[in-house]
C-alpha positions in Angstrom: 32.3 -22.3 -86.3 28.7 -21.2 -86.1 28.4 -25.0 -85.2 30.6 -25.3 -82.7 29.0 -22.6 -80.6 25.5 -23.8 -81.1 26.9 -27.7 -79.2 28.6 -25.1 -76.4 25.4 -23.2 -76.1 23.6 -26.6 -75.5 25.7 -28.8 -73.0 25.7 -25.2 -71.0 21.5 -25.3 -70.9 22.1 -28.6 -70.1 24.9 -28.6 -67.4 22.0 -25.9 -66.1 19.2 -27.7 -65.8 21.1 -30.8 -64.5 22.0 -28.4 -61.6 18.9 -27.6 -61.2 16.8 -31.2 -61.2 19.7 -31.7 -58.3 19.6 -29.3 -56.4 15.2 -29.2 -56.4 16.0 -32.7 -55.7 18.5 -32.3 -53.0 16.5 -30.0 -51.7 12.6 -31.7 -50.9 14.6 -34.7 -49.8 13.4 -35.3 -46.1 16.1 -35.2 -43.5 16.2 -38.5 -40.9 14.6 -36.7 -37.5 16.4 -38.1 -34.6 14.9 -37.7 -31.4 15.7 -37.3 -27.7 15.1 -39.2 -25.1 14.6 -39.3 -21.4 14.5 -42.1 -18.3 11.7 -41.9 -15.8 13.3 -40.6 -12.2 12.5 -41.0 -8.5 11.3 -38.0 -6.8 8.6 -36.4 -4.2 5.6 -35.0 -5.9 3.4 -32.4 -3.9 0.1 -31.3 -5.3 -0.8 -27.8 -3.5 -2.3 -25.0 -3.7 -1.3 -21.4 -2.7 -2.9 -18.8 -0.5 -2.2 -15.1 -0.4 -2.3 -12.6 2.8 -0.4 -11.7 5.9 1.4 -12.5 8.7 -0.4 -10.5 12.0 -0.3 -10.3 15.7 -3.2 -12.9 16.8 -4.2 -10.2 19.6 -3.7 -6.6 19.0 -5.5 -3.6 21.0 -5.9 -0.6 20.4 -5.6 1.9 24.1 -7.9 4.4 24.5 -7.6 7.6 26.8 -10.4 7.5 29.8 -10.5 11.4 29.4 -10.8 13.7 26.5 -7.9 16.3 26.4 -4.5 17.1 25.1 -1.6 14.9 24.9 0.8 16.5 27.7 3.7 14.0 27.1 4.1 11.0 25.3 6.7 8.2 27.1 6.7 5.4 24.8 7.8 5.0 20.9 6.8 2.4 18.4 9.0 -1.0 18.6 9.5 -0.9 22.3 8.4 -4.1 24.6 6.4 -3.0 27.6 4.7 -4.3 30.4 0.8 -4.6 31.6 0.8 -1.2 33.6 3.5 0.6 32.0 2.4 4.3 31.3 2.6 5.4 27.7 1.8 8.7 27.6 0.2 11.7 29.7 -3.2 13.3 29.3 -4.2 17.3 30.0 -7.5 17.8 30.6 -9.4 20.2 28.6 -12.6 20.9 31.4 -16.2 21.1 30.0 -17.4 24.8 31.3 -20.6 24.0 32.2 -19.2 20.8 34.4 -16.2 23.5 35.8 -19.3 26.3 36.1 -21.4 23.6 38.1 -18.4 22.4 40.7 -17.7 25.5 41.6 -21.1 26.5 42.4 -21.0 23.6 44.3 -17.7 23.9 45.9 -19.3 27.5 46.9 -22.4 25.7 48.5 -20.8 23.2 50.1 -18.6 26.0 51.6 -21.0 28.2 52.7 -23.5 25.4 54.4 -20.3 24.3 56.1 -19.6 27.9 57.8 -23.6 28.1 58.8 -23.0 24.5 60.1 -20.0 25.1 61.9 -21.1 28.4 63.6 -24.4 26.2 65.0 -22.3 23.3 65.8 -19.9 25.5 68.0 -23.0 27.0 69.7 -24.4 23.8 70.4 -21.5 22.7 71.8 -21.0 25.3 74.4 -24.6 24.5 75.6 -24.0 21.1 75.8 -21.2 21.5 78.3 -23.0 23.3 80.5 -26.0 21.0 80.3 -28.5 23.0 78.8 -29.3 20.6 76.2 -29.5 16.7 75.7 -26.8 14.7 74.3 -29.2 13.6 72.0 -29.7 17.2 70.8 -26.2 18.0 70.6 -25.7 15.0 68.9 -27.7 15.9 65.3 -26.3 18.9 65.2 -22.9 17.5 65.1 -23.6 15.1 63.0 -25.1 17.7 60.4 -21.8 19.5 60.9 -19.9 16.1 59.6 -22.0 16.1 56.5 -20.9 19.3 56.1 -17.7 19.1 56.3 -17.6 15.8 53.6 -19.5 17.8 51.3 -16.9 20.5 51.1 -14.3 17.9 50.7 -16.4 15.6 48.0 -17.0 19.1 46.0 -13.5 19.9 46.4 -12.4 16.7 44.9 -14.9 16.9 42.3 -13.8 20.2 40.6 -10.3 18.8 41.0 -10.9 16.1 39.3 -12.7 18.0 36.4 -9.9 20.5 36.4 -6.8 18.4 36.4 -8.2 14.7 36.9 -6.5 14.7 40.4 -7.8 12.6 43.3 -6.4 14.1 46.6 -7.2 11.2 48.4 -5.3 9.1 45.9 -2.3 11.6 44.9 -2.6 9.6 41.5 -3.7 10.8 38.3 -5.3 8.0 37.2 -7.7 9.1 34.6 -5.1 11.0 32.8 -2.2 9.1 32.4 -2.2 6.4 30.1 -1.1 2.7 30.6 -0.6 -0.1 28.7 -3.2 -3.0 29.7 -1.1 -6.2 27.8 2.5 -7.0 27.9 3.5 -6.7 24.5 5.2 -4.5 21.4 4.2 -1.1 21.0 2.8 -1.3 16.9 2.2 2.5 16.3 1.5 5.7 18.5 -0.4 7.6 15.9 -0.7 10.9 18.0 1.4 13.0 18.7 1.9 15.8 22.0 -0.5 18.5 21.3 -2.7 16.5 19.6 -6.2 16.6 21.2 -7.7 13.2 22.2 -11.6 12.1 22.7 -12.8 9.7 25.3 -14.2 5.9 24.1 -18.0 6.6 25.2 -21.7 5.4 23.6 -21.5 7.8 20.5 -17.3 8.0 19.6 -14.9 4.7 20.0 -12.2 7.5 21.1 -9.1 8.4 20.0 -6.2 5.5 20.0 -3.2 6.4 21.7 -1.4 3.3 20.8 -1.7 -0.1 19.2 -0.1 -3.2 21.0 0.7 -6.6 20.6 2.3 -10.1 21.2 4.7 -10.4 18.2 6.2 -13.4 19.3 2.6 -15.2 19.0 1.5 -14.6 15.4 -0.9 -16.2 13.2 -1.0 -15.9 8.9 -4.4 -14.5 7.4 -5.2 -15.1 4.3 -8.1 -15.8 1.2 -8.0 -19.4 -0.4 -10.5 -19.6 -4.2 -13.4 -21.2 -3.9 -12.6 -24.2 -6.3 -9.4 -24.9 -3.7 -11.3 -24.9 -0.1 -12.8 -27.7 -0.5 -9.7 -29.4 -0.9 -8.5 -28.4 2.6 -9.2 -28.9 6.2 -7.8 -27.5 9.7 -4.9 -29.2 10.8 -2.9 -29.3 7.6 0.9 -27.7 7.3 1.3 -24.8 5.8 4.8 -23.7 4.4 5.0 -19.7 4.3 7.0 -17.3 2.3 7.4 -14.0 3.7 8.5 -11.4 0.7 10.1 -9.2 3.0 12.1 -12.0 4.2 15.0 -13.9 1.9 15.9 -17.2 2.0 13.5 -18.5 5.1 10.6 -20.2 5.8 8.3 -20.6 8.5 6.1 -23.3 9.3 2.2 -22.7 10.2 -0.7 -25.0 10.8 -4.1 -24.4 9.4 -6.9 -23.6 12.3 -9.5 -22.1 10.6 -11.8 -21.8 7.0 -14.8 -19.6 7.2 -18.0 -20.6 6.4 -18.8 -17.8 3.8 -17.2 -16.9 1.0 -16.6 -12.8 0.2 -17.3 -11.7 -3.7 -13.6 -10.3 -4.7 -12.8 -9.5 -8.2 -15.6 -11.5 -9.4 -14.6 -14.9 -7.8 -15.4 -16.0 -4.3 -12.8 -15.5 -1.6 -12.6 -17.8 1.8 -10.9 -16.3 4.7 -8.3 -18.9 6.0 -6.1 -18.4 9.2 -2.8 -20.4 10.8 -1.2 -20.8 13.6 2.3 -19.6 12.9 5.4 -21.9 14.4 8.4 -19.2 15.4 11.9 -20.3 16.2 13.1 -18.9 19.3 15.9 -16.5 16.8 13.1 -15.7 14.6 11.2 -12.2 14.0 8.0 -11.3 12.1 7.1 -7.4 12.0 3.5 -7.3 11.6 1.9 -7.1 8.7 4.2 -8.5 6.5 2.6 -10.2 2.8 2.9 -13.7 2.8 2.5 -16.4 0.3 1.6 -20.0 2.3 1.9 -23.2 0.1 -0.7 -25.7 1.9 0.0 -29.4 0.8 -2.9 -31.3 -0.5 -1.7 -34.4 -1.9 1.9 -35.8 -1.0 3.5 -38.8 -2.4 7.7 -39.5 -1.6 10.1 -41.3 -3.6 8.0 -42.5 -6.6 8.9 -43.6 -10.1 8.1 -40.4 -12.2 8.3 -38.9 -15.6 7.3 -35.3 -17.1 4.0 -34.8 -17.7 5.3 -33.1 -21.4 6.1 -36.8 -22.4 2.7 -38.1 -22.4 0.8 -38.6 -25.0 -3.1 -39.2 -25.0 -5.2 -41.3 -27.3 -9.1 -41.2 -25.9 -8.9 -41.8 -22.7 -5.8 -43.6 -22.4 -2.2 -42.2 -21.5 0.7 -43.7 -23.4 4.4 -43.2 -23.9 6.7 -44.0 -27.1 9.2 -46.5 -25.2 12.5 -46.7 -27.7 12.7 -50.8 -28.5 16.3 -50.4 -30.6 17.8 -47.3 -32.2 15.6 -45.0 -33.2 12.6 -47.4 -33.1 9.7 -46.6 -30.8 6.2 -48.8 -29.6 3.2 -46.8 -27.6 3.1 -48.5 -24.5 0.1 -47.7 -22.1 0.7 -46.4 -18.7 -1.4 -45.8 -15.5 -0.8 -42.3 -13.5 -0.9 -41.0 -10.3 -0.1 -37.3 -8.4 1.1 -34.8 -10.7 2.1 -31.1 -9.6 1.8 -30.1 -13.2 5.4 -30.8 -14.0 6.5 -34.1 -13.2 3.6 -37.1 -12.8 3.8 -40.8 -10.7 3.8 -43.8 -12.9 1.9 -46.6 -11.4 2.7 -49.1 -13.8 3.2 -49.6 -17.4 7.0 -48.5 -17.1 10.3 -49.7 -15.6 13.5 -47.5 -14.5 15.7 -48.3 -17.8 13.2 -47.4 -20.0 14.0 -44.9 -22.7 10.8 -42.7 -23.5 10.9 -40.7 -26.9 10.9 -36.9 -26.0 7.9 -35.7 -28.5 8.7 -32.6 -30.7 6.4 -30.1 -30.2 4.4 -28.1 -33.5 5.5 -24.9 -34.3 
């Protein structure tokens, strides 16, 4: 008996490590790797670069009140088209007391030399007519009388003017209301009535009233990297991508680089700008960011493959063409454009050609 169980005791430590030796076996035996492959294709390959700024008015002013004051009335409001001459808003005065103190002293003057002149001017007269003095005598003291008289009227129209910017002569308030000077889009009124405005003069640019602009002629500005300018010249397209904008495009054409670079963020900046091409349905509010794509290289309808299917030995490119199932050959190639996905084959491969997709290390 004790027998019996020692031979069943045995074949079981040996029905174990059988199963073991199999399945260690079973286990480090290499599975066959089967791999993908892929056909070259024909496609357009564009090699650019991209530029970031904004689309903005090529002219935009700024209006300026000719007096300083307080804004009476304002006519205009932001995103309405007017007209060269169209008034915007309206102007108080605020008079400077020493100015008002001087024309009225003046006025006063002007007034009182006018009586004296008047009175002598009405003597003389009476002894002209009756011959007691020359014509040539009456005639100076008439003429003194005249000056008089315009001197009341130019101090008049003086402390008027300094009062409530009014020319009689006129009947126009032409200092004090304010007009646009371009036909274009009102951008922003930034003031508001009440608010107190300053006159542009040698010491203070003045106050804007408005901003205006052509809209319908716009141009992009942007900042191209210093190892991309040198790439590009005026005249080339540029494709733009508005981010405010969905599903549209607008065509621009490059028309300036500057000269100098600007230090940004540690890497030199170039100031680039483009004419910007609008359909006659089209609308750009200013200031909108903008992405432009500007071409530098351009091939169509080439024989192409993915650049992740080369392989590089020195300086050679090659790909693994398949040559029967599962069987591959390195087969040298010459390149052209690549846009860092797909890349022109020159030679070195034909249409039916099945390349071997590499697996990548993990």
């Amino acid at each position: 008996m004790k027998k019996i169980l020692k031979i069943i005791i045995l074949v079981v430590i040996l029905l174990v490590f059988a199963a073991t030796i199999f399945y260690l076996y079973t286990k480090s035996k290499q599975k066959k790797t089967v791999y993908s492959t892929e056909k070259p294709f024909v496609t357009t390959i564009i090699k650019k670069t991209v530029a970031t700024g904004s689309v903005i008015p090529r002219k935009e002013i700024e209006i300026k009140p000719q007096v300083s004051g307080i804004v009476e009335e304002i006519y205009m409001e932001a995103g309405k088209n007017i007209h060269k001459g169209d008034i915007i808003a309206k102007v108080r005065i605020i008079p400077d007391l020493v100015n008002l103190n001087n024309a009225e002293a003046r006025l006063e003057r002007a007034k009182i030399s006018y009586d004296d002149t008047r009175t002598n001017f009405e003597r003389q007269e009476k002894l002209a007519k009756n011959g007691v003095i020359s014509e040539s005598e009456f005639q100076v003291v008439q003429v003194a009388f005249k000056n008089a008289k315009q001197e009341v009227d130019a101090a008049d129209a003086n402390l008027q003017l300094i009062r409530e910017g009014v020319n009689k002569k006129s009947g126009k308030m032409t200092n004090t209301l304010i007009a646009s000077t371009i036909d274009g889009m009102i951008l922003d009124i930034p003031v508001k009535v009440g608010s107190s405005v300053i006159e542009a003069n040698n010491f203070n640019p003045g106050t804007t009233i408005a901003s205006i602009a052509d809209v319908g002629d716009m141009i992009f500005q942007g900042k191209v990297d210093e190892t991309e300018v040198g790439k590009i010249k005026s005249g080339m397209e540029l494709s733009l991508i508005v981010g405010a904008i969905e599903n549209d495009t607008f065509q621009a054409t490059l028309k300036y680089i500057a000269p100098k670079g600007i230090l940004e963020n540690g890497a030199v900046q170039f100031e680039i700008k483009a004419d910007v091409m609008l359909k006659p349905d089209q609308f750009i509010r200013a200031g909108y960011s903008a992405n432009a794509d500007i071409v530098l290289q351009r091939v169509d309808q080439v024989m192409a493959i993915k650049e992740s299917l080369l392989q590089f030995e020195g300086d050679s490119a090659f790909v693994e063409v398949e040559t029967s199932p599962q069987v591959f050959e390195k087969r040298l190639i010459k390149t052209g454009l690549s846009d860092g996905i797909n890349i022109q084959i020159i030679s070195g491969l034909k249409k039916n050609d099945k390349i071997k997709v590499p697996i990548l290390a993990k």
